[in-house]
C-alpha positions in Angstrom: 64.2 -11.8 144.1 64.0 -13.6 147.8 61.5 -14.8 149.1 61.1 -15.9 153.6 63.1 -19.2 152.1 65.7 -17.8 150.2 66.6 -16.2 146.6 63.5 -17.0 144.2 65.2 -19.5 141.4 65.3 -17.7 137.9 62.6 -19.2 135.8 64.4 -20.6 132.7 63.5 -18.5 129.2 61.3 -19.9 127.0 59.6 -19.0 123.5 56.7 -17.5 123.5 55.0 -19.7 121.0 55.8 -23.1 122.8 53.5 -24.4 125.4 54.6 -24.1 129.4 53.3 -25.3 132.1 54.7 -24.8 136.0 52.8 -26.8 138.6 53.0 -25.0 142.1 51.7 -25.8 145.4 51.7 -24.3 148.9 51.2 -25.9 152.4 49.8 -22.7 153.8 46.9 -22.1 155.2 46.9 -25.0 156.7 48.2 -26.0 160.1 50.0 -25.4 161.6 49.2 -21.9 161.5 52.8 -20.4 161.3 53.6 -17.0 159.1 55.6 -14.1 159.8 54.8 -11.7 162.3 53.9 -9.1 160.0 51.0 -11.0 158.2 49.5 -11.4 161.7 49.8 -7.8 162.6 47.5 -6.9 159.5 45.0 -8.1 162.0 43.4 -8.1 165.7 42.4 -11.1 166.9 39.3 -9.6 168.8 38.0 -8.8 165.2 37.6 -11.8 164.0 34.5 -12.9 162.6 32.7 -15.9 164.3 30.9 -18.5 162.4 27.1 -17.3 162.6 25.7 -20.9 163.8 27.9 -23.1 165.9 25.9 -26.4 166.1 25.3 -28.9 163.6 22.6 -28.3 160.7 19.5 -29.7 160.8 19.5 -33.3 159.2 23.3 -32.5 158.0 25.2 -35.4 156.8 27.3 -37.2 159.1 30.3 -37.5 155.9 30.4 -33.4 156.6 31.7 -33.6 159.7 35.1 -35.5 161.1 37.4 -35.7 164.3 39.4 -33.0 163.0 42.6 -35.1 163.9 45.0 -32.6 162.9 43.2 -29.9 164.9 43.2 -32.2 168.1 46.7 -31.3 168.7 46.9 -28.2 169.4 46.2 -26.8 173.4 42.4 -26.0 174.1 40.8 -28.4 171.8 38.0 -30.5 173.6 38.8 -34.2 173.7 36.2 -35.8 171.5 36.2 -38.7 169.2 34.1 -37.4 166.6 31.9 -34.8 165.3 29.2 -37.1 164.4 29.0 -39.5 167.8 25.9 -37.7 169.0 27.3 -34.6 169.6 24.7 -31.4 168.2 27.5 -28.9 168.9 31.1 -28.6 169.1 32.4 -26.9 172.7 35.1 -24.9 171.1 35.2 -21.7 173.3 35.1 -18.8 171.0 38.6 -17.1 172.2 40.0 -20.6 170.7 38.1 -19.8 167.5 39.3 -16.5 167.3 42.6 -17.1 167.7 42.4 -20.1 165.0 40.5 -17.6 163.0 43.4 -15.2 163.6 46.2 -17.8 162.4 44.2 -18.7 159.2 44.5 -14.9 158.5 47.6 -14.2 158.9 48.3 -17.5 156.6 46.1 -16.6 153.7 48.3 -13.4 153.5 51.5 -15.1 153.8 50.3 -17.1 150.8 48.7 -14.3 148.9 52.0 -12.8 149.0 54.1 -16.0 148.1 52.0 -16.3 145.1 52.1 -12.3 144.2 56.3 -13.3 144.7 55.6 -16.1 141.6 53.7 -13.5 139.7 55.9 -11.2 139.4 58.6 -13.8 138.1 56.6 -14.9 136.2 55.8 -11.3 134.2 
């Protein structure tokens, strides 16, 4: 079995009546927002799905929102210091959203797939 990284390793052989436990993790989807071309070709970018509202909620907390440091360095994200300096809206121009939409996607089914790669070693 290989996976984008290389042969899967053989999961070692156990007895059925002991306990096992296998602790996994995955980077993906977060940024950056990197998969292989086919999981971004399962979608169009001008289908993505804007968020319905796109300013701040009413009396919203200021701990829910954040300078979204990681997100500042990519191209086309406004310069601001945080979401919670006054601002009632973030100027994110909704091509940029789509295309981050787009990437989070395409990640999501780069992941679903990594994980349907550990199922299957695992049956």
């Amino acid at each position: 079995m290989h996976t984008r990284m290389g042969p899967m390793p053989c999961l070692p052989r156990r007895k059925a009546d002991k306990p096992f436990f296998l602790a996994v993790g995955y980077h993906k989807p977060h940024l950056p927002l990197v998969s292989p071309k086919k999981y971004w070709d399962l979608y169009k970018r001008e289908d993505m799905p804007l968020a319905k509202f796109q300013q701040h909620s009413k009396n919203g907390k200021d701990i829910a929102y954040h300078n979204s440091n990681e997100l500042r360095v990519y191209t086309g994200i406004p310069d601001f210091t945080t979401f919670s300096d006054g601002l009632n809206h973030i100027d994110l121009q909704r091509e940029k959203q789509k295309e981050l939409i787009y990437g989070y996607y395409a990640a999501i089914s780069y992941t679903d797939a990594q994980v349907g790669i550990l199922l299957n070693a695992l049956d």
